[in-house]
MIZASE-200104 format. One record per residue: x, y negated, z negated of N, C-alpha, C, O in turn; residue number from 1; residue in one letter. Coordinates in pm, whole numbers, m for minus. Atoms other than C-alpha are relative to their C-alpha. Layout:
residues N
{node {X, Y, Z}, {X, Y, Z}, {X, Y, Z}, {X, Y, Z}, NUM, "A"}
...
***
This chain:
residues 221
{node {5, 22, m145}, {m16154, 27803, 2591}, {118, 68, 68}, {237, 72, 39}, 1, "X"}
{node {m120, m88, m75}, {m15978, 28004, 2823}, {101, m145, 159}, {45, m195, 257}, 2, "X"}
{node {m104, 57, m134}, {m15668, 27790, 3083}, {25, 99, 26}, {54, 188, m53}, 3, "X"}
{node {m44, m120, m101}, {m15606, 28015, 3329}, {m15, 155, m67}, {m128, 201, m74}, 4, "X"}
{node {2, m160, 23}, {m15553, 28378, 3210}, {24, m38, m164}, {42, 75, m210}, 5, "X"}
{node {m84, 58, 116}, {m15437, 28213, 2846}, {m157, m61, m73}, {m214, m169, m57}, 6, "X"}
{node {119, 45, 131}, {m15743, 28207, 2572}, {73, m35, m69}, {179, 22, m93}, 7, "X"}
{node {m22, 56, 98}, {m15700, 27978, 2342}, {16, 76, m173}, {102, 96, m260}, 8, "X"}
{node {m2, m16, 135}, {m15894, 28101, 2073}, {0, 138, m18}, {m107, 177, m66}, 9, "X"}
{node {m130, m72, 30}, {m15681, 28400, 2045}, {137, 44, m33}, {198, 151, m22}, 10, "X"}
{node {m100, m2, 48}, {m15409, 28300, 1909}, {11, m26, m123}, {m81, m97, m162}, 11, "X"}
{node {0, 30, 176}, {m15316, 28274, 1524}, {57, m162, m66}, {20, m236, m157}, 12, "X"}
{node {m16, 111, 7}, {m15147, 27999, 1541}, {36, m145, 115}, {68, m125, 232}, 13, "X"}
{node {m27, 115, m105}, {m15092, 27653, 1724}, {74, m95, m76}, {53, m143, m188}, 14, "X"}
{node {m85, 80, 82}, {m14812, 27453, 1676}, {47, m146, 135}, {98, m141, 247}, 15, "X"}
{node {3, 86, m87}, {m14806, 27133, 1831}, {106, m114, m4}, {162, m120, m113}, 16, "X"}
{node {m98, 96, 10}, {m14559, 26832, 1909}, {m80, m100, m46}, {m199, m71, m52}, 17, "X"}
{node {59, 166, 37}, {m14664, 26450, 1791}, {11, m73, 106}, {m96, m98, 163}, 18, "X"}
{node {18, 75, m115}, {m14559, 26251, 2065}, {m43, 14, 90}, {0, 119, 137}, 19, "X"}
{node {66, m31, m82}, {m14773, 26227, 2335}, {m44, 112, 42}, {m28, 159, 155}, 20, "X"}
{node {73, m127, m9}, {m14971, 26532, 2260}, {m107, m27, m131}, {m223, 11, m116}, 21, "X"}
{node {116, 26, 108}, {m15162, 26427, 1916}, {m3, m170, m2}, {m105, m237, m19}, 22, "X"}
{node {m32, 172, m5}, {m14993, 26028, 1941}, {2, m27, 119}, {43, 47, 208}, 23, "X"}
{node {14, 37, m173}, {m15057, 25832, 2249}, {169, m107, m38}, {182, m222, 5}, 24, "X"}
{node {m134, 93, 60}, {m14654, 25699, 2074}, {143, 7, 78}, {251, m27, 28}, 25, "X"}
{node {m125, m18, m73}, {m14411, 25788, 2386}, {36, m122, 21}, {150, m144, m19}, 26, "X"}
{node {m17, 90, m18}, {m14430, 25453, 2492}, {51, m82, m100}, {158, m139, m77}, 27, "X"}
{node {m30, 98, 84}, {m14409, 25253, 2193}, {137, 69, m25}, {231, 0, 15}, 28, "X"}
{node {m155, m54, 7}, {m14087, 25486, 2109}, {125, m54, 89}, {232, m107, 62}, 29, "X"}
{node {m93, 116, m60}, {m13949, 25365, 2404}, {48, m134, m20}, {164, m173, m32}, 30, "X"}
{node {m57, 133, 43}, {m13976, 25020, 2341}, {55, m37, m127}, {107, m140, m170}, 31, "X"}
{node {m120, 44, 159}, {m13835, 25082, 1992}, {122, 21, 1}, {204, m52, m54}, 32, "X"}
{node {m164, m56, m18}, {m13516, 25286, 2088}, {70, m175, 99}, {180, m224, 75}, 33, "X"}
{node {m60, 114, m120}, {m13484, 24942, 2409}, {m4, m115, m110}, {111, m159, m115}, 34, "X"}
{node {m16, 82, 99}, {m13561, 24671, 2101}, {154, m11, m72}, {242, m95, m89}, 35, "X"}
{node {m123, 5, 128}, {m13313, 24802, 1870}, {191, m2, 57}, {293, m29, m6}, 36, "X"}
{node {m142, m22, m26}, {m13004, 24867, 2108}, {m2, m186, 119}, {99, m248, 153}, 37, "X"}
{node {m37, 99, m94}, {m13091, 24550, 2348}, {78, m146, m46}, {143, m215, 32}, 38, "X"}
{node {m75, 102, 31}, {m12958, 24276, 2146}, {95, m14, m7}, {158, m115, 23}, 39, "X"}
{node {m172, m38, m10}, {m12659, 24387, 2113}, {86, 24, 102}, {190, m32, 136}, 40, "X"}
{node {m36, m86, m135}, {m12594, 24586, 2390}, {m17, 6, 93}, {49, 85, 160}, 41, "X"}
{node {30, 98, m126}, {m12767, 24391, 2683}, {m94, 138, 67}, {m93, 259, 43}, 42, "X"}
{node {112, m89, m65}, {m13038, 24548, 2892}, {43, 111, 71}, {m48, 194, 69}, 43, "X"}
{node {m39, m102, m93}, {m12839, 24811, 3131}, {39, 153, m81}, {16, 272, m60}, 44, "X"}
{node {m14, m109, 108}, {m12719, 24995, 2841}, {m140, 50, m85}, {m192, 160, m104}, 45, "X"}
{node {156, m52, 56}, {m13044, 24974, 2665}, {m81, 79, 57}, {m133, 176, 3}, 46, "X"}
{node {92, m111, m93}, {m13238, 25118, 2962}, {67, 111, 38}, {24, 217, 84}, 47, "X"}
{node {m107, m217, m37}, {m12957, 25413, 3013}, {m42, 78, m113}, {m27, 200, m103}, 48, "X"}
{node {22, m37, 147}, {m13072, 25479, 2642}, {m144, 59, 48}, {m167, 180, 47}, 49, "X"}
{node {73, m50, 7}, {m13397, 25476, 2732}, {m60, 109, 142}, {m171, 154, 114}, 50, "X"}
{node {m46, m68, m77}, {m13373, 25686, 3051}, {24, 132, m42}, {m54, 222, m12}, 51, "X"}
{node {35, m104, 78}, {m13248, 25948, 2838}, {m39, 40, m84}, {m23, 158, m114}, 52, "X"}
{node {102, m36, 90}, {m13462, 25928, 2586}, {m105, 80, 79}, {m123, 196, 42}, 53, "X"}
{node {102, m45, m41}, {m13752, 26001, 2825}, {4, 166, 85}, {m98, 225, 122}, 54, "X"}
{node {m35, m106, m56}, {m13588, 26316, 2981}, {20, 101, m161}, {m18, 218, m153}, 55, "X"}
{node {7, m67, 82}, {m13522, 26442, 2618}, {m81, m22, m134}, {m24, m28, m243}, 56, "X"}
{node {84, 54, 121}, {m13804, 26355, 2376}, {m25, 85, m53}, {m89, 171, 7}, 57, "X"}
{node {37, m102, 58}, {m13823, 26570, 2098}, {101, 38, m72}, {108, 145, m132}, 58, "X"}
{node {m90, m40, 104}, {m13524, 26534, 1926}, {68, m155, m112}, {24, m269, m95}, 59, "X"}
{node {14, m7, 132}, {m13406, 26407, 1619}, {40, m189, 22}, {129, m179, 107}, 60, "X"}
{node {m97, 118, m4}, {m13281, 25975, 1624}, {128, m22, m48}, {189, m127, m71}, 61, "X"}
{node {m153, m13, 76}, {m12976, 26053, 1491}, {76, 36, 161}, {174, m15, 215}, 62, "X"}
{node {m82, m65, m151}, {m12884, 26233, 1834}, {m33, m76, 105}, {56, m76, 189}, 63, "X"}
{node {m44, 93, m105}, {m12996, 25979, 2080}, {75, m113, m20}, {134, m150, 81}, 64, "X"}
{node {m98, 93, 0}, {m12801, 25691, 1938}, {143, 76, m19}, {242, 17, 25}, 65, "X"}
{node {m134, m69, 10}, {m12509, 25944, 1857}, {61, m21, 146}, {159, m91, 169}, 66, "X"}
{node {9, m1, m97}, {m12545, 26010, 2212}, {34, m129, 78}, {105, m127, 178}, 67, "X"}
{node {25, 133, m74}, {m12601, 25613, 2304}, {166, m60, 15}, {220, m117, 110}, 68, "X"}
{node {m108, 45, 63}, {m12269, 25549, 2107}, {115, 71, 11}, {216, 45, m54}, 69, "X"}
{node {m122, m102, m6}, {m12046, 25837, 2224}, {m17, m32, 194}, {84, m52, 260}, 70, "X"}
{node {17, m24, m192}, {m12164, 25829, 2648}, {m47, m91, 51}, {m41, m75, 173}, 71, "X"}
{node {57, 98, m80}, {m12323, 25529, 2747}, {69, m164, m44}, {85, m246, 46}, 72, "X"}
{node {m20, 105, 38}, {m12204, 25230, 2548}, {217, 29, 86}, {295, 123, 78}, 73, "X"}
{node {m125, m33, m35}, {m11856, 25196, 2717}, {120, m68, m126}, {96, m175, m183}, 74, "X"}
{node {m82, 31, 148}, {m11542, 25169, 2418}, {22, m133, m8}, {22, m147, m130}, 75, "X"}
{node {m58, 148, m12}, {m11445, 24791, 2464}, {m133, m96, m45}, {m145, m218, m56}, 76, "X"}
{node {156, 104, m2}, {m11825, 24699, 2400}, {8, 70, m161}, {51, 183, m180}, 77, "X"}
{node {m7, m18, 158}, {m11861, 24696, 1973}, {m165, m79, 13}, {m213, m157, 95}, 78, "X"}
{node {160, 18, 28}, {m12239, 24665, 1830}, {m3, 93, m133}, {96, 157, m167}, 79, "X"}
{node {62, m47, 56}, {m12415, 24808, 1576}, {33, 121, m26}, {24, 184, 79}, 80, "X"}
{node {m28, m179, 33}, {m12313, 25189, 1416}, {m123, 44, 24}, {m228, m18, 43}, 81, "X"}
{node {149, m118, 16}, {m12555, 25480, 1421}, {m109, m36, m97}, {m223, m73, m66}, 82, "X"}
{node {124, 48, 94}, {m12733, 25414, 1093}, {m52, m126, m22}, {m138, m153, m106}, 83, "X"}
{node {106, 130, 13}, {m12806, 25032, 1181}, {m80, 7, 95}, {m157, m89, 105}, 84, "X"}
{node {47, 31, m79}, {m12944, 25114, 1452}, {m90, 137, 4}, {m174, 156, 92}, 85, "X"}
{node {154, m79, 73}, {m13163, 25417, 1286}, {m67, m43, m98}, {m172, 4, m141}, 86, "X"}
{node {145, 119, 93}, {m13318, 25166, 1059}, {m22, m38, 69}, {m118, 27, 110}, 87, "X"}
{node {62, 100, m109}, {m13377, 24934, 1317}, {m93, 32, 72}, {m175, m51, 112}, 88, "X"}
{node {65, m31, m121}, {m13542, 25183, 1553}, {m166, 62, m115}, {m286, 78, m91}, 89, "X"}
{node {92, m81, 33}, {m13705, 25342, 1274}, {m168, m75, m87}, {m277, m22, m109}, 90, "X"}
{node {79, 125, 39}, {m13905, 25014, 1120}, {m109, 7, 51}, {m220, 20, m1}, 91, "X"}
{node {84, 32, m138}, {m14053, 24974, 1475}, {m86, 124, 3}, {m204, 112, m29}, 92, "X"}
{node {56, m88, m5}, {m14143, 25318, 1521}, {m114, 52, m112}, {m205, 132, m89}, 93, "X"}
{node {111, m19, 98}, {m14335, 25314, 1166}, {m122, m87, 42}, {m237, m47, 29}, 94, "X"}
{node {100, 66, 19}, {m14523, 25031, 1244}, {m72, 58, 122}, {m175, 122, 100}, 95, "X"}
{node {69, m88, m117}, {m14624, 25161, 1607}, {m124, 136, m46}, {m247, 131, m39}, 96, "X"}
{node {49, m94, 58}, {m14705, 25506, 1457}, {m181, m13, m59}, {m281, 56, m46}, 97, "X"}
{node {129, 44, 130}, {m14989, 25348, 1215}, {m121, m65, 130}, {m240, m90, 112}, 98, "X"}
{node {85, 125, m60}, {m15127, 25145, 1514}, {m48, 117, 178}, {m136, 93, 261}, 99, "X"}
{node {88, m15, m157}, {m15179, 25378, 1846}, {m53, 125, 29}, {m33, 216, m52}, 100, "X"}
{node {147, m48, m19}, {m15428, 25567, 1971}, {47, 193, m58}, {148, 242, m106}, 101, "X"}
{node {m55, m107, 112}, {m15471, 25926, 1844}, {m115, 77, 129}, {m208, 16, 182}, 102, "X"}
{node {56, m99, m66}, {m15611, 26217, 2062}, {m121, 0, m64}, {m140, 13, m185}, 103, "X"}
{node {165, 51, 13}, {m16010, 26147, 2104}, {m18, 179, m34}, {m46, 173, 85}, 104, "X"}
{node {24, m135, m16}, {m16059, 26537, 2063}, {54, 84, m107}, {48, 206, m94}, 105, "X"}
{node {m149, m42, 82}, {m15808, 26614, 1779}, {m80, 103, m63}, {m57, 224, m73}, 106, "X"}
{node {46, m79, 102}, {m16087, 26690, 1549}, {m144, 65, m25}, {m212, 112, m116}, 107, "X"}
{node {86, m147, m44}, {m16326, 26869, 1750}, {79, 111, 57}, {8, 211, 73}, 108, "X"}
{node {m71, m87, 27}, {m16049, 27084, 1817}, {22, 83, m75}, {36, 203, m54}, 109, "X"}
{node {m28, m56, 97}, {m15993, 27144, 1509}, {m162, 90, m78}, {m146, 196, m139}, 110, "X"}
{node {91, m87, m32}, {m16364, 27272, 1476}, {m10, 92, 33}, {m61, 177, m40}, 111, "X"}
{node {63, m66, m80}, {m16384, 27466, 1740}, {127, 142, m44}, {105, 257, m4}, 112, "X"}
{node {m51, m102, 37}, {m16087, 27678, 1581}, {27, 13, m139}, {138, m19, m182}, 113, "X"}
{node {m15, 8, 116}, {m16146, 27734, 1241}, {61, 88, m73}, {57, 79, m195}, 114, "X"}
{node {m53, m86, 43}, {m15945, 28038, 1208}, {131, m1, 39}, {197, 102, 27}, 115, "X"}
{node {m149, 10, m114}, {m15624, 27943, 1398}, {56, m122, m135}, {3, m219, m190}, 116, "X"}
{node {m107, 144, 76}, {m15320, 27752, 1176}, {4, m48, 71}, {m24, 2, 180}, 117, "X"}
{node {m25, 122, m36}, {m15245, 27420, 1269}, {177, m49, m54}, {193, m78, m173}, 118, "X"}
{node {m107, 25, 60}, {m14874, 27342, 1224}, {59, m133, 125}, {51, m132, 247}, 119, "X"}
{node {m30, 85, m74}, {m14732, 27027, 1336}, {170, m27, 17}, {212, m72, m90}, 120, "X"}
{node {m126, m18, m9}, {m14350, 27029, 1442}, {62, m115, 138}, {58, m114, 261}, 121, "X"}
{node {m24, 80, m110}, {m14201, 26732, 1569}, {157, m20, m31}, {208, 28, m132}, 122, "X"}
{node {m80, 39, 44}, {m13859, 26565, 1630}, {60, m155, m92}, {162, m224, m104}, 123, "X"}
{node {m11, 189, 58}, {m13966, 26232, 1416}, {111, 36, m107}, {214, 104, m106}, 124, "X"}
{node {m65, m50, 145}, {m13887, 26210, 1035}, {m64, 85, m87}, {m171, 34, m124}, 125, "X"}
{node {129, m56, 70}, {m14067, 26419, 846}, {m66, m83, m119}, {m187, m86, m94}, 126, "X"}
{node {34, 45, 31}, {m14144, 26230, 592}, {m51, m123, 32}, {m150, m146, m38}, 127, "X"}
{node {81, 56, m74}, {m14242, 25934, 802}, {m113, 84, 71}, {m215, 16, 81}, 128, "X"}
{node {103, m37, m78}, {m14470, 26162, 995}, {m118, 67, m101}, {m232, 91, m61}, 129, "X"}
{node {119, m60, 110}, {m14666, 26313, 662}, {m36, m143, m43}, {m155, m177, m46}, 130, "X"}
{node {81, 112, 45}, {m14699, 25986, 544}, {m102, m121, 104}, {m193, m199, 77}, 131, "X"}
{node {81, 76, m124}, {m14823, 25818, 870}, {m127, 111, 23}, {m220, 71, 93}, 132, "X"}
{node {98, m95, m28}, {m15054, 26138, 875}, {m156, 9, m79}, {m277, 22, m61}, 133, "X"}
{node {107, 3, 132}, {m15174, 26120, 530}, {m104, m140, 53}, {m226, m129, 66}, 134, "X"}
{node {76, 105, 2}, {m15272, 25742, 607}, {m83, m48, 96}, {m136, m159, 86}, 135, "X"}
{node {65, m13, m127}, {m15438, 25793, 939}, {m116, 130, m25}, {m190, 165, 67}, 136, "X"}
{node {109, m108, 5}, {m15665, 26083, 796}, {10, 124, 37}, {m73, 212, 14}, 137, "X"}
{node {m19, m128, m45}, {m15481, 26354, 968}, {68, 78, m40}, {119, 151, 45}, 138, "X"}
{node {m61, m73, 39}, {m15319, 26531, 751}, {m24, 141, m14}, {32, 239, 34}, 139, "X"}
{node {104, m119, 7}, {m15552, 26774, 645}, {m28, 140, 141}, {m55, 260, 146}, 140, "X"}
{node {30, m98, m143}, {m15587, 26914, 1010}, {116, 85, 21}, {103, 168, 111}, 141, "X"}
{node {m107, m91, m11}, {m15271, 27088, 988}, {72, 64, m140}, {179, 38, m194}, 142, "X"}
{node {m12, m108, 75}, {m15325, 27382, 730}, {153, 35, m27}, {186, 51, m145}, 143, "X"}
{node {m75, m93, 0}, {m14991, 27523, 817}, {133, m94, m7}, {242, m63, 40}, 144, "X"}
{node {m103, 143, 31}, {m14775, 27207, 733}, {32, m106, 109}, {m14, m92, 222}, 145, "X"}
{node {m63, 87, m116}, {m14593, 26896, 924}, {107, 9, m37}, {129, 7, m158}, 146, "X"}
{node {m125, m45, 29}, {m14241, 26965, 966}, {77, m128, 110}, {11, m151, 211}, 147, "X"}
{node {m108, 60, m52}, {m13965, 26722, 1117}, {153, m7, m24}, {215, 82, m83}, 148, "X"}
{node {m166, 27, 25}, {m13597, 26590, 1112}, {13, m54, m197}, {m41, m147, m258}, 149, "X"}
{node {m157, m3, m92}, {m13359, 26617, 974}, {33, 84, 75}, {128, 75, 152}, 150, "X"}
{node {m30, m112, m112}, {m13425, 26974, 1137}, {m10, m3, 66}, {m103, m83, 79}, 151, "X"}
{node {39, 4, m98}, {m13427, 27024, 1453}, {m110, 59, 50}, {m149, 130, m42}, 152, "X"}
{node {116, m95, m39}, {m13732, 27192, 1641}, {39, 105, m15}, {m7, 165, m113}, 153, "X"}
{node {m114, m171, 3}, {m13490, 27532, 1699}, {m5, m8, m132}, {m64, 99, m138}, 154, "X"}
{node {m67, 32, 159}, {m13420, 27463, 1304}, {m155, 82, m60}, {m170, 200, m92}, 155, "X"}
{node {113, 8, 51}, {m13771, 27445, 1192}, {m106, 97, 50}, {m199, 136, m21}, 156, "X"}
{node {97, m137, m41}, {m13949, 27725, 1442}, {88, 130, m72}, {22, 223, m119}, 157, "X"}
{node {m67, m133, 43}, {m13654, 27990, 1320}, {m51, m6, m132}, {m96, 104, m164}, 158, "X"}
{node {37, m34, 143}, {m13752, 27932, 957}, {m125, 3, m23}, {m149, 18, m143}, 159, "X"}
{node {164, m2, 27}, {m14132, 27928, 975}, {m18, 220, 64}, {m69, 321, 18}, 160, "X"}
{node {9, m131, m45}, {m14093, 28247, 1186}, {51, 100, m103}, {m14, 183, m166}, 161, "X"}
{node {m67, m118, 130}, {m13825, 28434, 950}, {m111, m12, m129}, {m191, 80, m148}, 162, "X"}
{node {68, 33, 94}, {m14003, 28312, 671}, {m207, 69, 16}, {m307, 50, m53}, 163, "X"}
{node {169, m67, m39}, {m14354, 28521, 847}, {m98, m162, m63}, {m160, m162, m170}, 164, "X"}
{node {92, 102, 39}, {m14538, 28156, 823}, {m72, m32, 160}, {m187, m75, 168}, 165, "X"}
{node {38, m4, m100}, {m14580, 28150, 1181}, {m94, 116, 64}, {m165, 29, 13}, 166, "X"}
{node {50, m133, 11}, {m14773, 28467, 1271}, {m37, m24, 149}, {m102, m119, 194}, 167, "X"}
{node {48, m8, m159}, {m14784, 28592, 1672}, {m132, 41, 3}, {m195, 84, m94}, 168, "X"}
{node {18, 45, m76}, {m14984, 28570, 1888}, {33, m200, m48}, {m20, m263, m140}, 169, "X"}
{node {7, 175, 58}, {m14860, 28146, 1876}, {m12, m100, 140}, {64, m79, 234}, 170, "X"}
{node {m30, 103, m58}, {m14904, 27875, 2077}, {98, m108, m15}, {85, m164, m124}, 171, "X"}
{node {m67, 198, m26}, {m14659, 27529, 2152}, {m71, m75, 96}, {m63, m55, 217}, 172, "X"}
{node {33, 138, m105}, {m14834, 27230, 2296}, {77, m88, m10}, {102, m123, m126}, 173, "X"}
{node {m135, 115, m5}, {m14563, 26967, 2387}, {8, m57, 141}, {m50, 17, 222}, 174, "X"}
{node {m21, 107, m99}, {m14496, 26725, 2666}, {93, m20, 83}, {76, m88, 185}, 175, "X"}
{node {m108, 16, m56}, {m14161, 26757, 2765}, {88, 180, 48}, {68, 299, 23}, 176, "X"}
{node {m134, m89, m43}, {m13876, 26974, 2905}, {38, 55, m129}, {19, 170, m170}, 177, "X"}
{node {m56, m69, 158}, {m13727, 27001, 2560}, {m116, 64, m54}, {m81, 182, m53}, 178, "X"}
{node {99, m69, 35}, {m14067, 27131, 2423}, {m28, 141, 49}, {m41, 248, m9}, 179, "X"}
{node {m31, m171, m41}, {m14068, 27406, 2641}, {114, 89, m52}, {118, 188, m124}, 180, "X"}
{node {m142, m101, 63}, {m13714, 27514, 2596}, {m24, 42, m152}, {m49, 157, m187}, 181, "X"}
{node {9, m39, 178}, {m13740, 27533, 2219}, {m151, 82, m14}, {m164, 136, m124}, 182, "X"}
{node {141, m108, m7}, {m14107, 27734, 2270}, {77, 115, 56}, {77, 217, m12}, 183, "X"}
{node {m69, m112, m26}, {m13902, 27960, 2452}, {84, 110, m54}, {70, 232, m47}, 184, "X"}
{node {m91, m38, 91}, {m13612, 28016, 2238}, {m67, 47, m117}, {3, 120, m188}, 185, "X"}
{node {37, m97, 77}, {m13858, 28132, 1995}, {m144, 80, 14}, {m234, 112, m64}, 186, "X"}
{node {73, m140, m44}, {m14055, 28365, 2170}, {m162, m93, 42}, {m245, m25, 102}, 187, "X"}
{node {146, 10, m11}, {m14396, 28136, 2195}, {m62, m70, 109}, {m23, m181, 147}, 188, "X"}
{node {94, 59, m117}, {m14653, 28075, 2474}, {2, m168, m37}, {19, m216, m149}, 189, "X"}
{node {m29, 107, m34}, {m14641, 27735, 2583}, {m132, m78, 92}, {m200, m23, 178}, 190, "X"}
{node {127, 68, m59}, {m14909, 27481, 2698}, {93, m164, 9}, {161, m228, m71}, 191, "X"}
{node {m51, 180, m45}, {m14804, 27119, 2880}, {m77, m58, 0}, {m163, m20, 79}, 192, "X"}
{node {82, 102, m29}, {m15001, 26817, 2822}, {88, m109, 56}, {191, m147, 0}, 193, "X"}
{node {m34, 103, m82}, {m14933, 26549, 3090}, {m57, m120, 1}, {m50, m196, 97}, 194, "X"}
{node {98, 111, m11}, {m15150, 26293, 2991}, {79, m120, m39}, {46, m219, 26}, 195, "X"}
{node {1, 72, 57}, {m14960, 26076, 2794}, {183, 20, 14}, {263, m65, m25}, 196, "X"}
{node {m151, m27, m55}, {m14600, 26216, 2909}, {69, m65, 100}, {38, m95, 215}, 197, "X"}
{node {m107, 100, m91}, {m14281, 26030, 3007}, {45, 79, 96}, {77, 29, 203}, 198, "X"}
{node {m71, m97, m109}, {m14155, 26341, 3189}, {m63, m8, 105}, {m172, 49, 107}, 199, "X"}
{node {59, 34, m75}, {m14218, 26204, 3530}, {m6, 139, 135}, {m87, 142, 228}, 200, "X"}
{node {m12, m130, m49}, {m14116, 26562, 3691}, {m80, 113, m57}, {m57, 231, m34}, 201, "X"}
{node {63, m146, 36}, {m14351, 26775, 3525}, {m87, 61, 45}, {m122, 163, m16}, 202, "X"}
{node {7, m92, m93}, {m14520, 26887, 3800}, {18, 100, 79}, {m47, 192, 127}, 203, "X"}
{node {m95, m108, m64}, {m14267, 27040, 3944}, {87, 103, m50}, {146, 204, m12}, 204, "X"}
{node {m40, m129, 80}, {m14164, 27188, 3689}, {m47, 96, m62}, {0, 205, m96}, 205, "X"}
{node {69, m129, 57}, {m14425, 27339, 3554}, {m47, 64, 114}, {m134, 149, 98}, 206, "X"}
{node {62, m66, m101}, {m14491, 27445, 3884}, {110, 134, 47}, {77, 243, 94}, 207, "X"}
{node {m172, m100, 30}, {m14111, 27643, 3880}, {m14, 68, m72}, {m21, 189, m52}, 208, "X"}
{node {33, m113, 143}, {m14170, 27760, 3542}, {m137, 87, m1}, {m163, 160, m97}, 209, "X"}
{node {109, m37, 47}, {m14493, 27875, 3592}, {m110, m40, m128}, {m221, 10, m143}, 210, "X"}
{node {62, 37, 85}, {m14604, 27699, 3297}, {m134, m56, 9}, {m143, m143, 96}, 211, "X"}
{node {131, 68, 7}, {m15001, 27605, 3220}, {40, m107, m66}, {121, m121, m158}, 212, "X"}
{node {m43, 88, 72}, {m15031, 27281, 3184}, {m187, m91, m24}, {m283, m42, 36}, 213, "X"}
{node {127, 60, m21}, {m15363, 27018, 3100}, {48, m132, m45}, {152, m151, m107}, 214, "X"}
{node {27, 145, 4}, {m15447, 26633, 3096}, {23, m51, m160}, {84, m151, m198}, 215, "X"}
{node {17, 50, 116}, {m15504, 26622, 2747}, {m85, 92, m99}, {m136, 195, m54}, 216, "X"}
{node {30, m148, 75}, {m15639, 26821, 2415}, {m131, 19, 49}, {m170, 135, 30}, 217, "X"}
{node {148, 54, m7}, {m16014, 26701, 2536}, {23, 185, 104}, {m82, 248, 83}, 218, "X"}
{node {36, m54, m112}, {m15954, 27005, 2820}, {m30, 124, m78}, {m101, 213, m32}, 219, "X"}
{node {m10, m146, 76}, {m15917, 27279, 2545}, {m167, 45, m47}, {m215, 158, m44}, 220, "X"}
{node {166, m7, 23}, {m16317, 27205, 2432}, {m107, 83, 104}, {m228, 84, 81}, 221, "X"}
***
């Protein structure tokens, strides 16, 4: 299907984000990052957490509590280190994962391009996200692997590319600000789904950037 001037099924590969682009899981993320820091750390801090979570989704949990625990928590306030509070978030986020909804379209998509890789590149865990994949049935749909943290997105597109595993013409479908940037930084066309996205500005931005954007994968059919 052709968006705007931008055929789809002309490209070799498609490499897509997880959160709210194949997982309907922005939300529940949220309320796992606000769970795990609110007991401790009382609601104002928790919601500054999640605040910038929703402006930068797409990177790794190591770097928003780094982040939580270096710029927002002020020094006189003591809680929880980094790694109790990346088990904590990351518990929640498994069980979520297993439980919410999954792009109605995923796998007539995956039909309708039977010659195009499928590579899935997110900032979860990777190994949480193959095994939540495997056990949800979707593994299979992405020929061209599932890749996550500890790399970063930048991490993980430079070595698929060097490595000729990526092959141009490519697509990124992703949800956020950060999704773009890192499509950028390595050279590949870019597609916004807004359906299920926290980025409450992405109108306007994809309207700045010029970026195509759609509702959801159902529009690509």
């Amino acid at each position: 299907m052709k968006i705007g001037m931008f055929d789809v099924n002309k490209v070799n590969n498609i490499i897509f984000d997880c959160d709210g682009v194949i997982l309907n899981s922005n939300q529940l993320k949220t309320k796992a990052y606000y769970k795990a820091t609110f007991p401790s750390y009382g609601h104002e801090l928790a919601s500054s957490l999640t605040t910038y979570l929703a402006k930068n989704t797409g990177k790794p949990r190591d770097h928003f509590f780094d982040y939580f625990l270096r710029n927002i928590v002020p020094s006189d306030i003591s809680g929880p280190g980094l790694k109790e509070l990346v088990s904590e978030v990351t518990k929640e986020i498994y069980k979520g994962l297993m439980e919410c909804e999954v792009s109605p379209c995923l796998f007539e998509l995956r039909e309708k391009t039977p010659d195009t890789k499928w590579f899935l590149v997110s900032g979860g865990v990777e190994k949480e996200l193959r095994d939540v994949f495997r056990n949800r049935s979707l593994f299979d749909l992405f020929d061209g692997g599932i890749y996550g943290g500890p790399m970063t997105k930048d991490e993980i597109l430079s070595s698929l590319i060097n490595k000729n595993h990526i092959k141009f013409p490519a697509l990124s479908i992703g949800d956020s600000q950060y999704d773009y940037e890192v499509a950028s930084r390595a050279k590949l066309d870019f597609l916004f789904v807004s359906g299920w996205s926290e980025f409450k500005d992405w109108r306007n931005y994809c309207n700045s950037n010029k970026i195509l954007s759609i509702n959801s994968l159902c529009n690509l059919l």
